[in-house]
C-alpha positions as CSV (number, residue, x, y, z in Angstrom):
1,X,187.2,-66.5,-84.4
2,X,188.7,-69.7,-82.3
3,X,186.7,-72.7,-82.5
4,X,184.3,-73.0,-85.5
5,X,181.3,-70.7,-85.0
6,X,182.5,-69.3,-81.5
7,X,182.6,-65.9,-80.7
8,X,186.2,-64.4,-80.3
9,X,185.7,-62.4,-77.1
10,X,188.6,-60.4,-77.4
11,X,187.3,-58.6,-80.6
12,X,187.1,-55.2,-80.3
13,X,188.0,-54.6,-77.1
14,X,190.7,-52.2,-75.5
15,X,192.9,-52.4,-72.2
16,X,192.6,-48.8,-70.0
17,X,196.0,-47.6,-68.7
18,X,195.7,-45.7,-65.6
19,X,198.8,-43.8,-63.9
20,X,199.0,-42.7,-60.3
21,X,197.5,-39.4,-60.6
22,X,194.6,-40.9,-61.9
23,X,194.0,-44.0,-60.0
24,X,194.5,-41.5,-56.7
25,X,191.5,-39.4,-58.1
26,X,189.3,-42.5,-58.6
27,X,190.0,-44.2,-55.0
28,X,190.3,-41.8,-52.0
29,X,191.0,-43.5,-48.7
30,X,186.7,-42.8,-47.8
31,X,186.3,-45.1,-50.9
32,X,188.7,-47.1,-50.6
33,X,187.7,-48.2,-46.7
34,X,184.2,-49.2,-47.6
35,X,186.0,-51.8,-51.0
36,X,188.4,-52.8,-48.1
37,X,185.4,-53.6,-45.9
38,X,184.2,-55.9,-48.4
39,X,187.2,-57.3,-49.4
40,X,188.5,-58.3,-46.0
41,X,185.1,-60.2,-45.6
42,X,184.5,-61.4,-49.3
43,X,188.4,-63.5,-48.5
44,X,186.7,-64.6,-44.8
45,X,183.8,-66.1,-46.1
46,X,185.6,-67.9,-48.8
47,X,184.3,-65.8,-51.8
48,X,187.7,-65.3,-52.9
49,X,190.3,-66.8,-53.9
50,X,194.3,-66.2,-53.8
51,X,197.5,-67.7,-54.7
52,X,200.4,-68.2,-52.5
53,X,202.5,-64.9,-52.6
54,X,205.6,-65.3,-55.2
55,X,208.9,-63.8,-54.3
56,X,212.1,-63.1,-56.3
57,X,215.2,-62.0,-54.3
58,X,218.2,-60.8,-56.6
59,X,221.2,-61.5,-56.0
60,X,223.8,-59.5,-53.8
61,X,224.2,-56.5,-53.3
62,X,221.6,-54.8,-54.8
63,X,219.2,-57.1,-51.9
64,X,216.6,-56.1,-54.5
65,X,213.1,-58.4,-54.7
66,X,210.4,-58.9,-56.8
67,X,206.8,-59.9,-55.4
68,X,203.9,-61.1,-57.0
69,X,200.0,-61.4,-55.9
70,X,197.2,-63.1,-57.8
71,X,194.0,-63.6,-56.8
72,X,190.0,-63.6,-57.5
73,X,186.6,-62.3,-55.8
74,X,184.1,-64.2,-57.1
75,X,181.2,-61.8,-55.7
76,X,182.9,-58.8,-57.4
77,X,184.1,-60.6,-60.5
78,X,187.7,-59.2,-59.5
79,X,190.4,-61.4,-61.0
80,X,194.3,-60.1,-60.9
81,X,197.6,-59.8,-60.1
82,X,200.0,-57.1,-59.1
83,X,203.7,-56.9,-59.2
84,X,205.6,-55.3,-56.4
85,X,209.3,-54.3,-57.2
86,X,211.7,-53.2,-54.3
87,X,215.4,-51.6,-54.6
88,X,215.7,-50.3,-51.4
89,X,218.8,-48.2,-52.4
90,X,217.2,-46.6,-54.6
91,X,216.0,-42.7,-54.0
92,X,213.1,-42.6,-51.3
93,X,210.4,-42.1,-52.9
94,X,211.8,-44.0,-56.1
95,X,212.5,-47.4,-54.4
96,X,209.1,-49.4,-55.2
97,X,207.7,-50.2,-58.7
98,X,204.3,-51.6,-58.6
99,X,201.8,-52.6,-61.6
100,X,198.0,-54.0,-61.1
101,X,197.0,-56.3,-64.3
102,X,193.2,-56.3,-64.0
103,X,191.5,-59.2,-66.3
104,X,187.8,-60.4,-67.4
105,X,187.0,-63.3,-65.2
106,X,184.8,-64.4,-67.5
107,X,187.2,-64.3,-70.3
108,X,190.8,-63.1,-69.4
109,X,191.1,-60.2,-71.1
110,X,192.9,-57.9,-70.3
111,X,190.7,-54.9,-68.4
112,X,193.2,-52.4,-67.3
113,X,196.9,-51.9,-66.8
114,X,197.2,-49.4,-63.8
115,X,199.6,-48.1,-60.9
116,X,200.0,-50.2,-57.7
117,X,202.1,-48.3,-56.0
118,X,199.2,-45.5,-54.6
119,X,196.9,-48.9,-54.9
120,X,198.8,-50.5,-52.5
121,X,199.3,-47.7,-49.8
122,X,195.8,-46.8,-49.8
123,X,194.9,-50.5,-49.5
124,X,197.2,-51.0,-46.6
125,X,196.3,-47.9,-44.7
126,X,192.6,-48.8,-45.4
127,X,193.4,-52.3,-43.5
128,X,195.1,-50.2,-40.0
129,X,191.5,-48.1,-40.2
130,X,189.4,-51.0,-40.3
131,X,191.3,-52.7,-37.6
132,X,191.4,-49.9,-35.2
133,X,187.3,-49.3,-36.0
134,X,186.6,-52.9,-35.1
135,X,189.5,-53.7,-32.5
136,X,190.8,-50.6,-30.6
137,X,188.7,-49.9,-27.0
138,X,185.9,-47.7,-27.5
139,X,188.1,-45.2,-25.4
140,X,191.1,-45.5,-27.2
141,X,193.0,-41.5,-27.8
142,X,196.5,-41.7,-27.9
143,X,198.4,-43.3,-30.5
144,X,202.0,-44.1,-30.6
145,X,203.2,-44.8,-34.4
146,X,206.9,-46.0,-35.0
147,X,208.0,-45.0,-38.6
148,X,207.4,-41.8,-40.6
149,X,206.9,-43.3,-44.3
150,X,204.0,-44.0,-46.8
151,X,202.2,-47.0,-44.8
152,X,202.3,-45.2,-41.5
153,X,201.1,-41.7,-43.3
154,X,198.2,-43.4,-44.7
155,X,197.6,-46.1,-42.2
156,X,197.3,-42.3,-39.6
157,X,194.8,-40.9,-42.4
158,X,192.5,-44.2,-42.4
159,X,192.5,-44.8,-38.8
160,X,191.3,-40.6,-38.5
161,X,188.4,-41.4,-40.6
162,X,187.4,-44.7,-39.3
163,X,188.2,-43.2,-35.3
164,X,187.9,-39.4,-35.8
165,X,187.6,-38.9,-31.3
166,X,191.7,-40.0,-31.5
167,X,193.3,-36.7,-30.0
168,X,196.8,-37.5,-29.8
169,X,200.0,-38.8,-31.0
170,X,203.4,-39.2,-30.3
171,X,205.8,-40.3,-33.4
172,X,209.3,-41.8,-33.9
173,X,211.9,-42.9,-36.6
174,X,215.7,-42.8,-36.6
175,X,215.5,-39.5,-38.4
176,X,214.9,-36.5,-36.4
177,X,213.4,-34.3,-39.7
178,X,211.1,-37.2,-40.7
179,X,209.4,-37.4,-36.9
180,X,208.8,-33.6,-37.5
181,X,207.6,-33.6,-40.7
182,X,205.2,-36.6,-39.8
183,X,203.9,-34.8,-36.3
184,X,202.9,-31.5,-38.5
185,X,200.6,-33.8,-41.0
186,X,199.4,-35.7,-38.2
187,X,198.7,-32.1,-36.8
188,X,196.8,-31.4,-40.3
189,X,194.4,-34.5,-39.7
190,X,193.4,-32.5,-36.3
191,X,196.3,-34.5,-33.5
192,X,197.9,-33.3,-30.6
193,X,200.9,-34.6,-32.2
194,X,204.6,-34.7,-30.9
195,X,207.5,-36.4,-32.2
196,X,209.5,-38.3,-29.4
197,X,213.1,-39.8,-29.5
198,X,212.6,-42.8,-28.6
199,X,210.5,-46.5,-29.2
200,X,210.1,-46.1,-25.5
201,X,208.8,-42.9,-25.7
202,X,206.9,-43.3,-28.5
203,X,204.7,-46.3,-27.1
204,X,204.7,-45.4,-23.9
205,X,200.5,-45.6,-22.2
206,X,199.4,-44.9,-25.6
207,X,196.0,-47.3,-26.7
208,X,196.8,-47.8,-30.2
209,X,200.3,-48.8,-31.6
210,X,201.5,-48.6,-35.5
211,X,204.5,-50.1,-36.2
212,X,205.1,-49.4,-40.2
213,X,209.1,-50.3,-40.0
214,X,211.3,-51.6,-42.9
215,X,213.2,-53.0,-39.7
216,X,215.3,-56.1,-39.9
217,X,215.1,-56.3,-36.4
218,X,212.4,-56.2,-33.8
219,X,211.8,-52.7,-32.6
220,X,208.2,-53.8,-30.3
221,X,208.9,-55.6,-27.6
222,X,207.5,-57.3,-24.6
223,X,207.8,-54.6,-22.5
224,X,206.4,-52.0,-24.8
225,X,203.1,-53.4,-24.8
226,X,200.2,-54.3,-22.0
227,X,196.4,-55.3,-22.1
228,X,194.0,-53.3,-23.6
229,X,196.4,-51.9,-26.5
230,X,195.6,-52.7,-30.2
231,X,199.1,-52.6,-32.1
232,X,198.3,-52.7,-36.3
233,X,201.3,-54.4,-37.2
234,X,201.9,-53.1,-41.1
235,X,205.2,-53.1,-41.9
236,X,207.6,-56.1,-42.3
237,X,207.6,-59.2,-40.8
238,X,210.6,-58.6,-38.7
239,X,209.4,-55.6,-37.3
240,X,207.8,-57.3,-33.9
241,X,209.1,-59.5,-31.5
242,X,208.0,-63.1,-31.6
243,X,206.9,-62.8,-27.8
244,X,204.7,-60.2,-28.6
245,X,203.1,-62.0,-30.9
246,X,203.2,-65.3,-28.6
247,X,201.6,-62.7,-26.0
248,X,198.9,-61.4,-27.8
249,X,195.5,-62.0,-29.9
250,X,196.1,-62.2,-33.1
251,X,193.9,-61.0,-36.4
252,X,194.9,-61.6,-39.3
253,X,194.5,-60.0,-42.6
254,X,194.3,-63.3,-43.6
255,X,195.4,-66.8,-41.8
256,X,197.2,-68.2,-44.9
257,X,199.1,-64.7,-46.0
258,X,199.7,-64.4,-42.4
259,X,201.1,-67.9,-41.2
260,X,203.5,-67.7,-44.3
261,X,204.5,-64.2,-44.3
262,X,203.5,-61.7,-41.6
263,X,204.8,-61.0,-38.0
264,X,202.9,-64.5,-37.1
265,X,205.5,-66.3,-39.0
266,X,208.1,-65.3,-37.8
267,X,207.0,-66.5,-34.3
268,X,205.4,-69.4,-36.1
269,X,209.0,-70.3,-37.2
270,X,210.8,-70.0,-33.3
271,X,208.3,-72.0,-32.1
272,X,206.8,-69.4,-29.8
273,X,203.1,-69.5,-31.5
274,X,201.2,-73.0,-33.0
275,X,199.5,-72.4,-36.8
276,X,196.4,-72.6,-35.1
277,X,196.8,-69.6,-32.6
278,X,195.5,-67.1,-34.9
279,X,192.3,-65.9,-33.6
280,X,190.3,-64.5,-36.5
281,X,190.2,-63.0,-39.9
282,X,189.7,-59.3,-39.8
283,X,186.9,-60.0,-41.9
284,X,185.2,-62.4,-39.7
285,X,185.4,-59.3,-37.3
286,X,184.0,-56.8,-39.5
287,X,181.1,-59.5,-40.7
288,X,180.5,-60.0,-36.9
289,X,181.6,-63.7,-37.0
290,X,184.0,-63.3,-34.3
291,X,184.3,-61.5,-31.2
292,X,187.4,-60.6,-30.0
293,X,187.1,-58.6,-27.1
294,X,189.4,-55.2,-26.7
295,X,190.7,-54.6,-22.9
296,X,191.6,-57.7,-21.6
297,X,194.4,-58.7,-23.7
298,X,197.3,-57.1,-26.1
299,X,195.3,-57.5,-29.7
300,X,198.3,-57.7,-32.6
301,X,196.5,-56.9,-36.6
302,X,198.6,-58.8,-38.5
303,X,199.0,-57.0,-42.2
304,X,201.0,-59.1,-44.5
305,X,198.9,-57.9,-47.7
306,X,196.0,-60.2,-49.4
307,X,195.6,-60.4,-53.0
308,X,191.8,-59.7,-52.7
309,X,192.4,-56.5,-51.4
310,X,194.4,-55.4,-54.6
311,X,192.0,-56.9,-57.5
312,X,188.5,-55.6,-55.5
313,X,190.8,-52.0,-55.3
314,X,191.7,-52.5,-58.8
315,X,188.4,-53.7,-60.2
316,X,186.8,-49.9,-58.6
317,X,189.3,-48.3,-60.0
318,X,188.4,-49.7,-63.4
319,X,184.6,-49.1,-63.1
320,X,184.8,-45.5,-62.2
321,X,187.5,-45.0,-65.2
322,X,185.1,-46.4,-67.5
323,X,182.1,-44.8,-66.4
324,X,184.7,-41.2,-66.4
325,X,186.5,-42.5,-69.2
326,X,189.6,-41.7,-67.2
327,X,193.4,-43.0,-68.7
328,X,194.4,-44.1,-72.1
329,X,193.0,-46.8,-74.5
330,X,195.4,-49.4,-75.6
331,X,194.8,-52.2,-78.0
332,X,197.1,-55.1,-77.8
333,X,195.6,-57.1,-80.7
334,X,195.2,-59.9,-78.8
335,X,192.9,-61.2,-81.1
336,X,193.6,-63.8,-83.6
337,X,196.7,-66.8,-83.4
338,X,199.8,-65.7,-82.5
């Protein structure tokens, strides 16, 4: 008990922990593109609500960073935050720690402590499916994808299910073994796929572009790109030329993660682009508040990462492990004074 006669509404409850393994069987990408879906249009219609992305950058030279997103849905009653940990030199596969905190909005307990790290590649390549369903030309078939990691692997497996008539790719990254490896999954989902040696190559009269870089430096530039193409921008914001994005139509993921921290700002930044030159929210496309009209100009989707994506992804996951009772049962004793 708090206040005299109030009901403690902490009592009795548990927190679910959920690894990997089991937030991956609770959210496939086919769910998780329909709670992107309403996500992306829950933030453009002002439903939800999110704070400015937090960043911690450690000190030399282990160019390390820590990243945190908070945010709430008020239509889904999704309130969160996730923590994103990057040592790049660490091990691939072994270079990102990531934790989703899932809490009661009307309370604050704690709901569920669970993995962020397959939460937030399934998000992501859930955004590159949704834009290429409601921006790429109705006869788009070729794609040309520049990187070979997690975001472009699932960005590939979203875009497939939201654009199943794409018949071919061509694939490149620095590494020779990786550009394989990536062409015979992309061969799996049912591509024509080749890897190719070069950005050049890679880009070259292809409709759809994925650049999903850790790049420091651009790798798309002006002349890689020409009306008509969609290019879903999802890796880091230094990935793509500032004239590109000076170029192009831009959609955001969202206009306020975008103008502080995706490819926009960095064009925002040299001047090349005004804050107000971002033409839509993605989910002002989806809700069909904005037309943006594929073939007569280079259409940029700007993925930075929202915080509503994460807590709506988060709050499923939750649902369906409680309904399941999937993970384990934790109880912090919250209640009571400290």
């Amino acid at each position: 008990m708090g206040e005299m006669g109030a009901v403690d509404p902490f009592a009795g409850r548990q927190t679910r922990i959920l690894g990997m393994e089991e937030v991956r069987g609770l959210l496939d990408m086919r769910s998780a593109l329909e709670v992107q879906r309403e996500a992306f249009v829950s933030h453009a219609s002002g439903n939800a609500t999110a704070m400015r992305n937090a960043w911690l950058r450690l000190p030399e030279p282990r160019r390390a960073w820590l990243k945190i997103l908070a945010g709430h849905d008020a239509s889904t009653a999704a309130l969160g935050v996730k923590i994103l940990a990057r040592f790049p030199d660490n091990p691939s596969g072994a270079n990102l720690g990531s934790l989703v905190v899932l809490l009661d909005d009307e309370s604050g307990f704690p709901l569920a402590v669970m993995d962020g790290v397959y939460l937030t590649a399934v998000r992501t390549g859930a955004a590159a499916g949704l834009a290429t369903e409601a921006l790429a030309r109705a006869d788009a078939a070729l794609i040309g994808i520049l990187g070979t990691g997690v975001v472009a692997r699932f960005s590939l497996e979203a875009m497939m299910l939201t654009r199943p008539g794409l018949g071919s790719l061509k694939v490149y990254s620095r590494s020779p073994e990786r550009r394989e490896v990536f062409a015979e999954f992309a061969r799996d989902l049912g591509l024509d796929a080749s890897p190719v040696g070069s950005v050049d190559e890679a880009v070259r009269d292809v409709d759809i572009i994925v650049t999903a870089s850790n790049s420091q430096t651009p790798i798309l530039r002006p002349h890689h790109v020409w009306a008509g193409q969609l290019v879903n921008a999802m890796g880091i914001r230094t990935e793509v030329d500032p004239r590109v994005i000076a170029m192009s139509v831009v959609v955001a993921d969202g206009r306020e993660e975008s103008r502080a921290e995706g490819k926009f700002s960095v064009a925002l930044s040299d001047g090349v682009v005004s804050a107000e030159d971002i033409r839509a929210d993605l989910g002002e496309v989806l809700a069909g508040n904005a037309d943006i009209a594929s073939g007569d100009d280079v259409i940029v989707f700007d993925s930075s990462g929202v915080a509503t994506q994460d807590v709506d992804a988060a709050r499923v996951v939750w649902e369906r492990a409680e309904r399941q009772d999937v993970g384990t049962l934790v109880d912090f004793g919250l209640t009571g004074t400290p």
